[in-house]
C-alpha positions, 0 to 999 in steps of 0.5 A, spaced: 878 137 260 874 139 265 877 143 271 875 140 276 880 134 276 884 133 283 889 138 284 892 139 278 891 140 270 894 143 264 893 150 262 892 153 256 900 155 257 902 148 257 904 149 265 901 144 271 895 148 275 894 146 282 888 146 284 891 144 291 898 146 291 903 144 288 907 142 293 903 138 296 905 133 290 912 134 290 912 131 297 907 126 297 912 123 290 919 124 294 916 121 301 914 116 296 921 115 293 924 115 300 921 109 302 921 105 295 926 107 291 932 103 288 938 101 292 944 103 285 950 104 286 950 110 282 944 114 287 950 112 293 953 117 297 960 115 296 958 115 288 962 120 283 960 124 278 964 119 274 959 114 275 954 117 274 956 119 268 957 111 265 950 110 268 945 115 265 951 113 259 949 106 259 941 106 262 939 111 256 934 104 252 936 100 256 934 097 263 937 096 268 937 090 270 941 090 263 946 096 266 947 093 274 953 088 272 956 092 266 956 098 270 960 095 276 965 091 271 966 098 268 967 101 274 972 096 277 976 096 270 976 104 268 975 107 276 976 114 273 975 118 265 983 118 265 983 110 266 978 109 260 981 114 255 987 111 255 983 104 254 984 101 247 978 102 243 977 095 241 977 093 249 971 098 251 967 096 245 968 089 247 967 091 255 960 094 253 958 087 252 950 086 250 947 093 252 945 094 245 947 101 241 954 100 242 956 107 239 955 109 247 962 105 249 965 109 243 962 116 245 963 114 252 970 113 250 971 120 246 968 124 252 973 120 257 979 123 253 976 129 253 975 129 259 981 128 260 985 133 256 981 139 257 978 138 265 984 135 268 981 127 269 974 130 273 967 130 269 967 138 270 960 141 274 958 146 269 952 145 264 955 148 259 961 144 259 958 138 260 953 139 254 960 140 250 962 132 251 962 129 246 955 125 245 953 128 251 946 130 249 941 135 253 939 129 258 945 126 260 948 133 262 943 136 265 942 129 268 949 129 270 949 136 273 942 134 277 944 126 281 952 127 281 954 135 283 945 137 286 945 143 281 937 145 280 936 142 271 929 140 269 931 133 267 926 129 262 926 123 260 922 117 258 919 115 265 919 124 267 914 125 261 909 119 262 908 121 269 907 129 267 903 127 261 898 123 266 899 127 272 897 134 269 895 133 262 891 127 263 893 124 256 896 116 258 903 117 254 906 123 252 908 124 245 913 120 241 918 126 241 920 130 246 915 137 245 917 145 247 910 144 251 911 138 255 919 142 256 915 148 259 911 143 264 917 139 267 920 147 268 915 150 272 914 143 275 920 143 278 921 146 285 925 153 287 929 149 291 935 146 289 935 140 294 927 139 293 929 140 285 934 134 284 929 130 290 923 130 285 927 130 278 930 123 282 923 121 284 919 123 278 923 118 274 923 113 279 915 113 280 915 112 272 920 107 271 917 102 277 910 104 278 906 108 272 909 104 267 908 104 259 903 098 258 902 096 266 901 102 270 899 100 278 895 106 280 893 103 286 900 104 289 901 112 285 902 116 292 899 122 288 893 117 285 888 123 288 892 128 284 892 124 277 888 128 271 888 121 267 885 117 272 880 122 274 878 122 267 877 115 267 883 113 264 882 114 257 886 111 252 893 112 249 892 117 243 899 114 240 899 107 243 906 104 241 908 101 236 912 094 237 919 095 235 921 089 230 928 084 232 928 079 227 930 080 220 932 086 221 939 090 220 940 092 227 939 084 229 944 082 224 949 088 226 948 086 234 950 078 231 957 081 227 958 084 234 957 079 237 962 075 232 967 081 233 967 081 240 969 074 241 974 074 237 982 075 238 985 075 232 981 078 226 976 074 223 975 072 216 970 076 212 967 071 208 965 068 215 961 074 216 957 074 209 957 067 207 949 064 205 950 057 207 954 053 211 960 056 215 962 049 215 964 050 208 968 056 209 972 053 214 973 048 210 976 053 204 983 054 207 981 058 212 984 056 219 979 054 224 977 060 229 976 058 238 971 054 239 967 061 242 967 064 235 965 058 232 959 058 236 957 065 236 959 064 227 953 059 228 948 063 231 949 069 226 950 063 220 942 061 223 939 068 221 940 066 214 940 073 212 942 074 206 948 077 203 946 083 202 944 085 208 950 082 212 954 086 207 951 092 208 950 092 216 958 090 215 959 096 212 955 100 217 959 098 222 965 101 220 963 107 218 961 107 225 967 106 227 966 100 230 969 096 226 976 095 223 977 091 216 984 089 215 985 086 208 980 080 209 979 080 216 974 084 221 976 086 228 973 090 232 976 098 232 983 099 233 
């Protein structure tokens, strides 16, 4: 990389060098995200840590025009960690409705009732007692301790690591995992005062998830285009481009048709239903009484998958080793 990019570069160190000062990064990227950042419920000045715990939570791959409902009915219905610990497992599974990966709601759920038992119903401020929840990884606590209590964290996620790449490494995208380098950076990037810390932590992010996308990025709106390594070098390509992510056929498709099922229904549902190989009408018609009509419909759509027994049987039994599912003699339920 030549040393002549505009204003910043990696060292050798693996830490951003200003040609011109790293401030002025940090405040043409805040300024920017005063002027464009998103309206959230979870960035509001009456926010609580509470809610913005259940967002990071829930926007972890998954985007938010996905979470924004979700995240207001739950706040409506579980106000406080005491309101949702004391909720039944099977209602916080099915209030998690079709954000995917639903082993959060059940994570979420324990943290909540940890919460609850050892912090007296308040999401505790300290980084390392937020790192103690359960399911609570080094993103969410040190997210939580940044947006909710303004404490000074380096926060890294995907959109952070993307604009840090680009920025002062001039790669298009960051690695596939997280790497010790790309640690370093986001640390000595990160401002010494605390209330510009959590400013550009906040803004970083944004900037990635709005302007300096994965597959399409706008540079002519970037506020730090001027400052970028990777356009200044011509915008190379991805070392690592992406690879696509395959849905239909897989266990994970399957997994979310069963939940699907589980989540409808009311009363257990007869596990023939869920691993029959040819028409559910058949089935119906064994002895098996007829389910509402929303459970036949979501029946049919995971009947339509025609996967085989095998996989139905083993994403089954996935679900309840995960816990989120329950078997009860012949029926399946969502946990109790």
């Amino acid at each position: 990389m030549v040393s002549t990019l505009p204003w910043s570069v990696m060292n050798p160190n693996d830490e951003p060098r200003a040609q011109r000062p790293l401030r002025d990064v940090h405040r043409a990227v805040i300024e920017w995200y005063r002027r464009s950042c998103r309206d959230l419920p979870w960035r509001a000045p009456e926010r609580t840590a509470w809610g913005v715990l259940v967002s990071e939570i829930m926007l972890q791959q998954t985007p938010v025009t996905r979470v924004l409902p979700v995240w207001l009915r739950w706040q409506q219905r579980w106000p406080t960690p005491g309101d949702l610990a004391g909720a039944p497992p099977a209602d916080v599974v099915r209030a998690w409705d079709r954000l995917g990966y639903p082993r959060r709601a059940l994570r979420l759920h324990a943290a909540a009732q940890r919460i609850r038992d050892e912090h007296a119903g308040e999401v505790p401020g300290n980084h390392a007692e937020l790192l103690a929840l359960p399911g609570i990884g080094a993103y969410t606590a040190a997210a939580v301790a940044v947006f909710a209590f303004g404490q000074r964290h380096t926060v890294v996620d995907t959109n952070i690591r993307r604009v840090e790449a680009r920025l002062f490494s001039g790669r298009a995208l960051p690695s596939r995992s997280l790497t010790a380098a790309e640690t370093r950076c986001a640390e000595s990037a990160l401002p010494e005062d605390v209330a510009e810390s959590v400013a550009w932590n906040q803004a970083v992010m944004e900037l990635g998830a709005l302007v300096c996308t994965a597959r399409a990025p706008r540079c002519e709106e970037c506020p730090v285009r001027d400052a970028c390594a990777w356009v200044a070098a011509g915008k190379p390509p991805a070392e690592n481009a992406p690879r696509g992510q395959s849905w239909h056929g897989t266990d994970r498709q399957v997994r979310g048709a069963i939940m699907a099922v589980l989540r409808a229904a009311e009363e257990p549902v007869a596990r023939p239903l869920l691993l029959t190989d040819r028409a559910g009408s058949e089935q119906l018609a064994a002895g098996h009484a007829a389910p509402p009509d929303v459970v036949v419909e979501r029946l049919t759509a995971l009947w339509r998958l025609s996967a085989p027994v095998e996989q139905r049987e083993r994403a089954l039994t996935g679900l309840v080793r995960d816990g989120l599912a329950s078997l009860e003699g012949e029926g399946v339920s969502l946990p109790r």
